[in-house]
ROPAPA-756065 format. One record per residue: x, y, z of N, C-alpha, C, O in turn; residue in one letter. Coordinates in steps of 0.2 Angstrom, whole numbers, plus 5000, padded with zeros to 4 digits. Layout:
BEGIN
XYZXYZXYZXYZA...
REM end
This chain:
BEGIN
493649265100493849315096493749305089493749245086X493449365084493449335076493849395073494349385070X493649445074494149485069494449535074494149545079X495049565072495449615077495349665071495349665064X495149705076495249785070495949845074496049845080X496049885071496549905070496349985075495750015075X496950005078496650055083496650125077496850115071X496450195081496650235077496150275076496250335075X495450255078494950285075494750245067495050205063X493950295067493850285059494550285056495050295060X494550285048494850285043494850375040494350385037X495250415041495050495037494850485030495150435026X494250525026494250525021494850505013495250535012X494550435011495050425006494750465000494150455001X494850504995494650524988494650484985495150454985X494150454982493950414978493850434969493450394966X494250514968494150504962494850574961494850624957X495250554965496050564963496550524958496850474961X496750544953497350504950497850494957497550514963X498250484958498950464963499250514962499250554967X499550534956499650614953499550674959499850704963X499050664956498450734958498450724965498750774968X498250684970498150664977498850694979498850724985X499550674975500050694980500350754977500650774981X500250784973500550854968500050924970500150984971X499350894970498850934972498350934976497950984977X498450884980497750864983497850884990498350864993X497350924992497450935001497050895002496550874999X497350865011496850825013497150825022497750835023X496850815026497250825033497650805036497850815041X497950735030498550685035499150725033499650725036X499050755026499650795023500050835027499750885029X500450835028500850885035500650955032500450955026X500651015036500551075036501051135034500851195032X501651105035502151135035502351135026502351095021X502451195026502751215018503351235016503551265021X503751235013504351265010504451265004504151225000X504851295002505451284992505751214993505951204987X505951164998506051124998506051074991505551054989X506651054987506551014982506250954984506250934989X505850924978505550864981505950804978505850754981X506250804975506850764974507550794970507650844967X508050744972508850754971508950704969508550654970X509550724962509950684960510550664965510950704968X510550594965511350574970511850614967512050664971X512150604961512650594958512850684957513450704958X512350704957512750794953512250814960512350874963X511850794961511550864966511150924964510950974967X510950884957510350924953509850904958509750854961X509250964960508650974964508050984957508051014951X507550954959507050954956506250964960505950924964X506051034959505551054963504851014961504850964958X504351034964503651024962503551054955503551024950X503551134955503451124948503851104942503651114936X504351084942504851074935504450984936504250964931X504350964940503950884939503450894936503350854931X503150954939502450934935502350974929501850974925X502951004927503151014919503150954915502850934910X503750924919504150854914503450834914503250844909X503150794917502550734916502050754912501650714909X501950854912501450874905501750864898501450834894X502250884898502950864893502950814888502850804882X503050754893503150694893502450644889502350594884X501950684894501250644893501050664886500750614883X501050744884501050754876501650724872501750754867X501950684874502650684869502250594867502150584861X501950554872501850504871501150514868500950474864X500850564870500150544867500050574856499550574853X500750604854500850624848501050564843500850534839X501750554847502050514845501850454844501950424839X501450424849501350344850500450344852500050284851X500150394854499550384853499250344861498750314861X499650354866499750304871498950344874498850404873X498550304878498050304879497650264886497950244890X497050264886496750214892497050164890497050154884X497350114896497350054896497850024892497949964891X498350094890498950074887499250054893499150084899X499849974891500049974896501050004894501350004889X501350024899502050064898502350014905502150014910X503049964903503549954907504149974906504549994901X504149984913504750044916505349994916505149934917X506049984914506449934916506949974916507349994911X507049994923507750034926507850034932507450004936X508350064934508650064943508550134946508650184942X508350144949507950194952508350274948508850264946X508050324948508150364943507650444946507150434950X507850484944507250554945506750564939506150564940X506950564935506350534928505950454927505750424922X505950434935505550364934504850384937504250364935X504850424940504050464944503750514935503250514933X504150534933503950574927503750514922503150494920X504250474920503750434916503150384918502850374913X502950354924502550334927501850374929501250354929X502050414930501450484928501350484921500950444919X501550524919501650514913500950474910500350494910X501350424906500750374907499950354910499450334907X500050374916499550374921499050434919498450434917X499450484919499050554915498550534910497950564910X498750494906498550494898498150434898497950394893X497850404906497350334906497550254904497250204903X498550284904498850214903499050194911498950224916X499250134911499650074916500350064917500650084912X500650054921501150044922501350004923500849964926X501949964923502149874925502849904926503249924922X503049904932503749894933504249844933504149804937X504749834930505049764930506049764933506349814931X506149734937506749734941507149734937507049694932X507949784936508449784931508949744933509449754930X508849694937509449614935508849574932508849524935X508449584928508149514925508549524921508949564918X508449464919508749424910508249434906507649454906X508649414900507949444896507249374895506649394894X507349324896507149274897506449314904505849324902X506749314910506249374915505949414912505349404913X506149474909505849534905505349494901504749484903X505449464895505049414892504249414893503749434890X504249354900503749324904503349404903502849414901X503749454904503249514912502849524903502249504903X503149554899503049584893502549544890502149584887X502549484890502049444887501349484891500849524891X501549434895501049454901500349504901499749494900X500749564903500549644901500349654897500049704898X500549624889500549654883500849734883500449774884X501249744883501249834885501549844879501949804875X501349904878501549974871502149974870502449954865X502350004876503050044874503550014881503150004886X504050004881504649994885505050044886505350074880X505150084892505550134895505950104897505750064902X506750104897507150064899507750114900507650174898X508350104906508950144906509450094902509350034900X510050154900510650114896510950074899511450044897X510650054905511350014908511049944907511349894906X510249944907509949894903509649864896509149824895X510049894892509749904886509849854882509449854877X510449794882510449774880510049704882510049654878X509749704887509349634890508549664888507949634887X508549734887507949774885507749744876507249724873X508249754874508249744865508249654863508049644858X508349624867508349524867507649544868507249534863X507549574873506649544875506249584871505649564872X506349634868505849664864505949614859505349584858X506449584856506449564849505849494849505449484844X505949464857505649394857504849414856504449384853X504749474860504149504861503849534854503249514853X504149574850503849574845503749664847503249684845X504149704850504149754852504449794847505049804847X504049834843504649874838505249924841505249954847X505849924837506349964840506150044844506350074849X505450064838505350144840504850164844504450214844X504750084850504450094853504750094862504550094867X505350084858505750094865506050154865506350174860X505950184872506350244876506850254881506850224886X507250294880507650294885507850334892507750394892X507950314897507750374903508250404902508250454905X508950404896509550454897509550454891509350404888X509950504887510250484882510850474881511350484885X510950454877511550394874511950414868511650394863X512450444867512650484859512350434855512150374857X512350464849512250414845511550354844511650304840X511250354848510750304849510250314844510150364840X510050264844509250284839508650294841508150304838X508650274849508050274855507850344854508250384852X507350354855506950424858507150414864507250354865X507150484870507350474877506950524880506750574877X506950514886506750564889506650624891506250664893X507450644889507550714890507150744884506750794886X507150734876506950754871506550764871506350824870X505850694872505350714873505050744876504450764874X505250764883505050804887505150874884504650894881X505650904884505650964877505150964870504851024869X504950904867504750914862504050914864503750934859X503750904870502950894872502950964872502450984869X503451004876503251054880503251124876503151174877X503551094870503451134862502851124860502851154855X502551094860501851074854501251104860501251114866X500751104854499951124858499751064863499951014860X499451054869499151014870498850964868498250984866X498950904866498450864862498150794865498150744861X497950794873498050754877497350794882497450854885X496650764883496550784889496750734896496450684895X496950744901497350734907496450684908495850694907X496850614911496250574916496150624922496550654926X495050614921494950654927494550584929494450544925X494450564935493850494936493450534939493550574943X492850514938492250524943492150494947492350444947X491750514953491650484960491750414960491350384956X492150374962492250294964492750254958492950194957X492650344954493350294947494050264950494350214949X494450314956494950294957495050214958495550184957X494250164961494350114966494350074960494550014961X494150104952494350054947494750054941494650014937X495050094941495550134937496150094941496250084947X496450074936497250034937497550084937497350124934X498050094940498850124940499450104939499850144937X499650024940499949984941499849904938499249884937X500349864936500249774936500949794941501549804939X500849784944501449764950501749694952501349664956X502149644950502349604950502449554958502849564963X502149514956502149464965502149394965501749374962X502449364968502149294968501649274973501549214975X501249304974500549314980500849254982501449264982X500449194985500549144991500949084986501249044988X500849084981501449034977501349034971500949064967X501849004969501949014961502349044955502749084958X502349054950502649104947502549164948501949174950X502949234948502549294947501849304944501649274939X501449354948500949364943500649444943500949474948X500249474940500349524940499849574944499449594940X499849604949499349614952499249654951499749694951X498549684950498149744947497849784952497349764955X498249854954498149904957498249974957498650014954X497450004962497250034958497350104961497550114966X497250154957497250224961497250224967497650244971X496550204969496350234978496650194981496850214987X496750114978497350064983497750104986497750114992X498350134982498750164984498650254988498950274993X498150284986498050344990497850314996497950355001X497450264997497150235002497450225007497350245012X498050175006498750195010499150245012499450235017X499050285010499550315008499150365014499450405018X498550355014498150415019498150355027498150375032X498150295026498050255032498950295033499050335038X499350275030499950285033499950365038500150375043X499750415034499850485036499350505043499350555047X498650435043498250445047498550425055498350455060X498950385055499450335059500050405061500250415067X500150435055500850455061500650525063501150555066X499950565061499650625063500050685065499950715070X500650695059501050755058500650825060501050865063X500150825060499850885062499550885069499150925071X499650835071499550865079499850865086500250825089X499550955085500050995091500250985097500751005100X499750935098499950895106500550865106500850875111X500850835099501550805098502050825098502450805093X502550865104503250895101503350885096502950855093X503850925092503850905083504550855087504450805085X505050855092505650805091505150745091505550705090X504650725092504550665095504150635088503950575088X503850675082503550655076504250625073504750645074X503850575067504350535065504550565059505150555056X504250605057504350655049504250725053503750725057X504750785051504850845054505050885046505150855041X505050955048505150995043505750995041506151005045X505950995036506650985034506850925029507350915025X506550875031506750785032507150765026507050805021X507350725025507850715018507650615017508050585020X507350595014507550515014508050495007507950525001X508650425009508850425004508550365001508350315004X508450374994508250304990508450264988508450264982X508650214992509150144988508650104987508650054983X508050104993507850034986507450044981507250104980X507450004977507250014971506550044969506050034972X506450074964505550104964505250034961504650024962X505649974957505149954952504849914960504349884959X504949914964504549864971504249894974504449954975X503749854977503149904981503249954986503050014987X503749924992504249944995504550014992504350074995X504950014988505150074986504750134984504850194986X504250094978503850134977503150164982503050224983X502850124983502250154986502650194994502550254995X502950164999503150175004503650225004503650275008X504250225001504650275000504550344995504550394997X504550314988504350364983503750414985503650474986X503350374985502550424986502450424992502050474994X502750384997502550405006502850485006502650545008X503550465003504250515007503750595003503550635008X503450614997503250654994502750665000502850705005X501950624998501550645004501750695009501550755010X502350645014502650665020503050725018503350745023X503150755012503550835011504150805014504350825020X504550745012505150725013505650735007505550705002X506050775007506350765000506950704998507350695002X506950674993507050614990507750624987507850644981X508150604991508950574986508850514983508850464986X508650514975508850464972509350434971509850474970X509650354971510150344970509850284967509450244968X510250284963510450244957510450144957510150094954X511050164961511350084961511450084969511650144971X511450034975511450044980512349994981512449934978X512950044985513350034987513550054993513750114992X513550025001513950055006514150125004513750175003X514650135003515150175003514850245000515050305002X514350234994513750294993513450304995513150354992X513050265000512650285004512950305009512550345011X513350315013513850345016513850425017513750465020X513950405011514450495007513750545006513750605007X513150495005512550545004512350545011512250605013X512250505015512050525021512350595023512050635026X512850595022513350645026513250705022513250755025X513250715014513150765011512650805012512550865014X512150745011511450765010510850785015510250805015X511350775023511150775029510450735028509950765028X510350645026509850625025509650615033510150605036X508850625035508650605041508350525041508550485045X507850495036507650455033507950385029508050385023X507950335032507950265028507850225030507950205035X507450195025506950135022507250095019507350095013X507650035023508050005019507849925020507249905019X508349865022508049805020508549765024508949805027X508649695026509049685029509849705028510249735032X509949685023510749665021510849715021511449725022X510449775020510949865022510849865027511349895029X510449855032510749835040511249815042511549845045X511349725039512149705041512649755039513049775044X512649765034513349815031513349865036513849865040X512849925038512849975042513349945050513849975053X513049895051513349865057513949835057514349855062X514249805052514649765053515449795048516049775048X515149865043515749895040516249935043516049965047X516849935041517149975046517250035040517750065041X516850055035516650105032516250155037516050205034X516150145042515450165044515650225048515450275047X516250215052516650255057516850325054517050375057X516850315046517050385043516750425039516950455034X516150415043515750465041515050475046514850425048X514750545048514450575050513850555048513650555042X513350525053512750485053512150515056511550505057X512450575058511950595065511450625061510950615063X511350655057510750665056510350615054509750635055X510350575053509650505055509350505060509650505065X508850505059508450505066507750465065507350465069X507750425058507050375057507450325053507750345048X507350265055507650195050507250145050506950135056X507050115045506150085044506650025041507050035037X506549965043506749895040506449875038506049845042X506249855030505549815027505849745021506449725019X505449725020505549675015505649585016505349535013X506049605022506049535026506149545033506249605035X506249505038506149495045506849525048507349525044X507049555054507749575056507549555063507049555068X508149525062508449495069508449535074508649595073X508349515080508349535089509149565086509049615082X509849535088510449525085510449575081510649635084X510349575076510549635071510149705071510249755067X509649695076509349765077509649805085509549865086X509949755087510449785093510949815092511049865095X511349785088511949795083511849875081512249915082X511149895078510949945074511050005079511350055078X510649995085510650035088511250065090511350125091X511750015091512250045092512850075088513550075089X512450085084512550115077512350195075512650245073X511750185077511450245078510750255083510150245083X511350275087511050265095510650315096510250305101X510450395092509850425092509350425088509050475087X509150375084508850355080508350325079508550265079X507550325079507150295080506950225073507050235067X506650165078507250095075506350075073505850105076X506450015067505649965069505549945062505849965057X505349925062504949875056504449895051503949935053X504449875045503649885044503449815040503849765039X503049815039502549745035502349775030502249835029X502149725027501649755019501849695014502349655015X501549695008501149665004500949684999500349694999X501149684993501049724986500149704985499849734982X499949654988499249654984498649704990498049704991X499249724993498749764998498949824998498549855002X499349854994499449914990499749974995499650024993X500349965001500849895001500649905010500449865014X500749955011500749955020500349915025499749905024X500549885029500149845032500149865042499749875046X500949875041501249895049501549945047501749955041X501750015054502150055053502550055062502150025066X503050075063503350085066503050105075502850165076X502850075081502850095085502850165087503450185086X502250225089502350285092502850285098503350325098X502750235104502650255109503450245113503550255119X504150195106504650195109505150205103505050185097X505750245106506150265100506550205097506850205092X506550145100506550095098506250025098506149995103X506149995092505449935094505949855094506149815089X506149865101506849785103506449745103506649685104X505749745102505249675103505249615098505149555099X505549635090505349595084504849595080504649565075X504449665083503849645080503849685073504049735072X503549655067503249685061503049775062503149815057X502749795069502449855068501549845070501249795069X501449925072500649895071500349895066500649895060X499649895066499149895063499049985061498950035064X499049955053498750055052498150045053497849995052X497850095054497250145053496850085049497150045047X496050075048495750055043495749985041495449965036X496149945045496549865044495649825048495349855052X495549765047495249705051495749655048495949655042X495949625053496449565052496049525055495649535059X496149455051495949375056496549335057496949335052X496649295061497049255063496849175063496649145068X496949155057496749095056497149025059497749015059X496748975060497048925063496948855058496548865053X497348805058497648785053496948735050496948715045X496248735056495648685055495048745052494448735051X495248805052494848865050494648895054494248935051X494748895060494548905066494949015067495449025064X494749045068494849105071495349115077495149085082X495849135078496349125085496249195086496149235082X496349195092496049255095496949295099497449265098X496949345101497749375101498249325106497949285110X498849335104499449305104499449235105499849195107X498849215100499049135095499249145088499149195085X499449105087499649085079499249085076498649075080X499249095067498849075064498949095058499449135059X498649105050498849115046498549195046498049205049X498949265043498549305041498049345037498449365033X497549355037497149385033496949455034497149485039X496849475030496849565029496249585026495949565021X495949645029495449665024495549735026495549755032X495649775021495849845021495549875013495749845007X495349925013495049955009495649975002495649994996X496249965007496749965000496949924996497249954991X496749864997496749794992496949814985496849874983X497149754982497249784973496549724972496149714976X496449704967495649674963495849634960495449614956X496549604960496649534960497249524955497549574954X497449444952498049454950497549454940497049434939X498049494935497949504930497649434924498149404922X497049424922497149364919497149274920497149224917X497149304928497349224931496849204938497049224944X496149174937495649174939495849124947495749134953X496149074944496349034949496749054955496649034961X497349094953497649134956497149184962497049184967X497149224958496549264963496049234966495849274970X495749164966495449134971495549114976495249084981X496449134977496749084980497049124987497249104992X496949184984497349224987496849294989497049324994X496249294984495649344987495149314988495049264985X494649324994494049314994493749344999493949365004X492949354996492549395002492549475003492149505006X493249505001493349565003494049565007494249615010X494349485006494949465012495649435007495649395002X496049465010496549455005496849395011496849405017X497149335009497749275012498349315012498549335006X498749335017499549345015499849275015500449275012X499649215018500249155016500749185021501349175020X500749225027500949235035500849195039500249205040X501149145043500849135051501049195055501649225054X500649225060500749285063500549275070500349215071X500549315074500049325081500149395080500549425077X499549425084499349485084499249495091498749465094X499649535094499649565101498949605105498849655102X498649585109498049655109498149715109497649755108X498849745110499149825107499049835099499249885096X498649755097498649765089499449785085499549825081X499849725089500549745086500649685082500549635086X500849655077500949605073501749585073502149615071X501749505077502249465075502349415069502049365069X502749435065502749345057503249315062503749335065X502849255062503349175065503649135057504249115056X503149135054503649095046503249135041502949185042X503349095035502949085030502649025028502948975027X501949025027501748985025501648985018501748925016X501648995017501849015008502448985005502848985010X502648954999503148934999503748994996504348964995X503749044996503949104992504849094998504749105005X505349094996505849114997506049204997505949234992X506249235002506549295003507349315003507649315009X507549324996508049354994508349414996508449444990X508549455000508749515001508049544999508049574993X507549525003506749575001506449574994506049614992X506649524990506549494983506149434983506449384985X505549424981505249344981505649324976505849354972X505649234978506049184973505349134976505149114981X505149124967504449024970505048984967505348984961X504948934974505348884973504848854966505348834963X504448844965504148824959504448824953504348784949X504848894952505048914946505648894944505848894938X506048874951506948854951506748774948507048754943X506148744952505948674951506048664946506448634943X505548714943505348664936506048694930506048674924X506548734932507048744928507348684927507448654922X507648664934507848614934507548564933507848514932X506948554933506848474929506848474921506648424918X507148524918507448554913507848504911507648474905X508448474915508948484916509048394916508748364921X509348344910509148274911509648254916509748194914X509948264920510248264926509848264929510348294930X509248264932508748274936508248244935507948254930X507848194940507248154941506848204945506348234943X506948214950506548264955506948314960507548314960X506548354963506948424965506348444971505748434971X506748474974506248524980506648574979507248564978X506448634980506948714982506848714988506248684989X507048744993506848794999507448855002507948865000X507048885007507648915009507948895013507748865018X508748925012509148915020509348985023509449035019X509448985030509449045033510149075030510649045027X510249165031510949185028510949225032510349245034X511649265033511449315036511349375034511049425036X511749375028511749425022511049445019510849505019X510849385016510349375012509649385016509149415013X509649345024509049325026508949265023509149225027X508749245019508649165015508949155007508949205003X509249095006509549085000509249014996509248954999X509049014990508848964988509248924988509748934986X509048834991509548764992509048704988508548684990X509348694983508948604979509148564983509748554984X508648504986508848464986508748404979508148404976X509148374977508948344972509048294968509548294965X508448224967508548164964508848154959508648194955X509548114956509848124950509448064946509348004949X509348084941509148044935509547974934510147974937X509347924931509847854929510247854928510747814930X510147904921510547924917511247934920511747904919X511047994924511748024927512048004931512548034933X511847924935512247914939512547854937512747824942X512647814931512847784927513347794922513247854919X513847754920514147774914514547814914514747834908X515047844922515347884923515947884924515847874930X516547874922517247854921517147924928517347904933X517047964928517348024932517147994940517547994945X516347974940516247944946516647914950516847924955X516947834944517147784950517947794951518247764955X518147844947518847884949518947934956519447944959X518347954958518348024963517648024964517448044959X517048004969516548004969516348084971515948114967X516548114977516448204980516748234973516248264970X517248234970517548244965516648264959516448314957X516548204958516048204953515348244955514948274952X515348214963514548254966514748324965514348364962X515248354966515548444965515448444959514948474958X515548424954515648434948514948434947514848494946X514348394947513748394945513448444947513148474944X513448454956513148514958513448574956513048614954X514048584955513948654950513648674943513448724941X513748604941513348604935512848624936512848684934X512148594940511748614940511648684941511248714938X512048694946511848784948512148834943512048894943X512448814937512748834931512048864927511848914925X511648784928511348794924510448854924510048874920X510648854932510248894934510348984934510049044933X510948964936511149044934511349084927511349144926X511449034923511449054914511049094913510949134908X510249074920509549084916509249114920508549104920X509349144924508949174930509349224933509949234932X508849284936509149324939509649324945509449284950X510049354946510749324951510349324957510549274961X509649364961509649324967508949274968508549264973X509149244961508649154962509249114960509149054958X509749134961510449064961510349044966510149074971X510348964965510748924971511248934974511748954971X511048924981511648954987512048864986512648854987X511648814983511848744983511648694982511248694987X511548634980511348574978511348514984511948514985X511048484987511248424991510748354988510148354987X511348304986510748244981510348194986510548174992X509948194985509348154990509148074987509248074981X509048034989508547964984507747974985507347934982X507548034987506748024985506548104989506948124994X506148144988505948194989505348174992504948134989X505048195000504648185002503948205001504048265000X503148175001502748204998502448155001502648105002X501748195002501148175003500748134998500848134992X500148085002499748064997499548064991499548014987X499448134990499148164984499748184981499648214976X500348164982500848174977501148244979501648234977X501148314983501048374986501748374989501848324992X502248414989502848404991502948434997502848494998X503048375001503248405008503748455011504048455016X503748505008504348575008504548575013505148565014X504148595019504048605024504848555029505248575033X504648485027504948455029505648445028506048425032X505848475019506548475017506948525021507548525021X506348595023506648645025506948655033507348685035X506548625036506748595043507548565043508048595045X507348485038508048465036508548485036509148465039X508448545031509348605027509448645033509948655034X508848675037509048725041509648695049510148715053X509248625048509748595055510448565050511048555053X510348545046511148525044511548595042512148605041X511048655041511548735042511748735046512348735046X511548735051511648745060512148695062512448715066X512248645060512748575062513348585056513748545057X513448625052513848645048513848565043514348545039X513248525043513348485037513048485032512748435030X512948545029512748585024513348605019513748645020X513348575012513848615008513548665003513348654997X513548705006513348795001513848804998514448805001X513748794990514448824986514448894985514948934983X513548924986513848994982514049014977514549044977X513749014972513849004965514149074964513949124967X514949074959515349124959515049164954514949224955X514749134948514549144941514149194941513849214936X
REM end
């Protein structure tokens, strides 16, 4: 065996010279369902405000003249979005993109310390931020060197001094045109950015991965080419998307997940889009049942809650009839749970990968529920290799690391050559997966080979936690890994050398020894959470006399994470759980 390719048929025409925009607002092409209506294409959670096709593509004409008077925003300008999901987040991100700028999305629990990094990074113009983050928005402008009137707001706020979005959108839509709209010529989409999408590829800090138009259409059509809404031979009960459809939005847009899969899939697919805001049980609930949503793309830990609330029994679920679990891996256990939860509703996984611009798997046609485990198949357009650990080729249902080559690829991480070497080559992207691939072309992830911990569907590199704490002169050496949760799926756990210093000289010590190890392990995890976003805290500290490593000095992780996971299992593990 050397390469698996993906069933399906050829690949249907991708355009290669659509904005993302235009491909979904106007672009016919034959994966797009055929079915039409007045259907809004998005709602607000909160008020039940509906927002059609054309009031969208007003606001982003609006908008696109507001920034291009104002601020002169242009090709290559870069604009970060820093808010929680919103109906004017597709309008500003267009927006932008219209007028030949970039986009960087950034997660709204960073610190500003977080935002910071992204900002440098990017270099970006202007900062689009919500009120709920404005104050970690105005820290990192300041550090940044970002003028005040260069930040915007998605709402307005009495009294503010921000330009916001409401206004400008009014004030574009008053003035003459003074903006020609990005058109690309034949093959511009494949090089035209749309995105710096934030990722920690197979290790390391975040980095920024540069993706481009077609990446994303390109998807976006392998997806629609896969679930073949228009054909007739199909019952509509037995299509996964039917007329009428409603998805609600709790995860987030600034992640790939959200955005490429849900935001732009749900449109594509003529699914109409409840925004929400802030994700809470209890309003997801209340929108299911209002909203009659049939659609959700959610993540593990809204899986457990679904299963395990006794919120659940009070309220009307039945209109769901499609639930996509992504981000991180779902248990045999809690996907049984699901079912009997919502017992007529088709259940399954997806896979993907921001540097592949994101879809990788989608949902089994052939059963309303996929009880197997697996990720999903292969879309449309995919060659996978299944690598073996001497470089060898494995052939289906062996392990091996996964490789991808799919014409959706993003063209590497921004600025950082080494990284891209590491992670791109040949036309073949590494995900840093052990996987097996079934000859059904159905994809199993057995681990990570990668060192990247999975937060409730959020990358944390242990590298980053590392080197804070070697910060920290309590500290000679440190490993991070994860340990399993159930909540979470993995939570970061230090194990950790203490410095000379700190184990000497301690009146507190030789009074209470546990006494003083508690007292220091929270210390440390204090000091991690003062400075990071709440889901890269430590679940807890455990001290070690020496961190195991290879030859080359290379830290044996792998090893420490075996360690923590069997002393979880044996309950002699102490998870503090940092309250802070």
């Amino acid at each position: 065996m050397t390469e698996i390719h993906s069933d399906g048929g050829p690949l249907p025409h991708v355009p290669d010279d659509f904005t993302i925009e235009q491909f979904i607002l106007d672009g016919q092409h034959p994966v797009k369902p055929q079915w039409y209506d007045l259907r809004p294409v998005m709602i607000e959670e909160a008020t039940g405000r509906a927002i059609g096709s054309d009031e969208l593509r007003a606001r982003v004409h609006g908008l696109a003249n507001a920034l291009k008077i104002r601020w002169n925003i242009g090709h290559d300008d870069v604009a970060c979005i820093f808010s929680p999901n919103h109906v004017d987040y597709v309008v500003a991100l267009w927006a932008v993109q219209k007028l030949g700028g970039i986009v960087s999305t950034a997660n709204p629990t960073y610190t500003a310390e977080d935002l910071v990094y992204q900002l440098q990074l990017i270099k970006a113009r202007i900062l689009i931020v919500h009120p709920w983050v404005l104050p970690v928005a105005l820290e990192a402008a300041r550090t940044c060197g970002i003028p005040p009137d260069q930040i915007i707001l998605l709402e307005p706020v009495a009294g503010s001094p921000y330009s916001n979005i409401q206004e400008l959108v009014k004030f574009g839509l008053g003035q003459t045109q003074q903006f020609a709209p990005l058109r690309l010529s034949p093959g511009g989409a494949k090089k035209k950015l749309a995105f710096l999408s934030f990722s920690s590829g197979t290790t390391g800090k975040p980095k920024a991965v540069m993706v481009t138009h077609y990446g994303i259409i390109c998807n976006l059509v392998q997806i629609g080419g896969y679930l073949k809404l228009n054909d007739e031979s199909v019952p509509t009960e037995r299509k996964m998307y039917r007329p009428g459809s409603v998805s609600l939005a709790v995860v987030p847009f600034y992640h790939a997940y959200g955005m490429h899969m849900l935001l732009f899939g749900s449109m594509v697919l003529q699914s109409t889009i409840v925004v929400s805001p802030k994700f809470s049980l209890e309003r997801m609930l209340q929108s299911i049942q209002q909203y009659r949503v049939t659609h959700l793309c959610i993540v593990p830990p809204q899986v457990l809650l679904l299963c395990k609330s006794p919120l659940v029994k009070n309220y009307d679920l039945s209109s769901v009839y499609f639930l996509m679990c992504g981000g991180a891996p779902l248990s045999a256990e809690l996907q049984e749970q699901l079912v009997r939860t919502l017992p007529n509703c088709i259940i399954g996984q997806g896979y993907g990968m921001t540097e592949i611009s994101t879809g990788v798997t989608f949902i089994p046609h052939d059963r309303q529920v996929d009880a197997s485990g697996s990720a999903g198949l292969m879309l449309p357009g995919l060659i996978a290799r299944v690598v073996r650990p001497d470089g060898s080729l494995a052939g289906y249902d062996e392990p091996g690391e996964l490789h991808l080559h799919t014409p959706s690829r993003s063209i590497g991480y921004l600025n950082n050559p080494t990284a891209t070497a590491e992670t791109y080559y040949d036309g073949w992207i590494r995900t840093g997966d052990e996987v097996l691939i079934t000859p059904r072309k159905e994809i199993f992830v057995i681990d990570r080979l990668k060192e990247l911990i999975k937060v409730r569907g959020f990358q944390v590199a242990p590298s980053e936690l590392e080197g804070h704490l070697l910060d920290h002169p309590a500290v000679a050496d440190v490993c991070v890994v994860g340990i399993p949760d159930d909540f979470s799926g993995e939570l970061p756990f230090a194990f950790v050398v203490l410095a000379p210093n700190a184990q000497t000289d301690s009146k507190e010590k030789e009074k209470d020894l546990e006494a003083w190890k508690t007292n220091l392990k929270e210390m440390l995890m204090k000091h991690v959470s003062d400075h990071k976003t709440p889901y890269k805290r430590l679940a807890g500290v455990e001290f070690v006399d020496a961190i195991p490593k290879n030859p080359s000095g290379k830290l044996l992780r792998r090893v420490l994470r075996d360690r923590a996971r069997e002393m979880v299992s044996r309950g002699q593990l102490s998870v503090l759980r940092s309250k802070l």
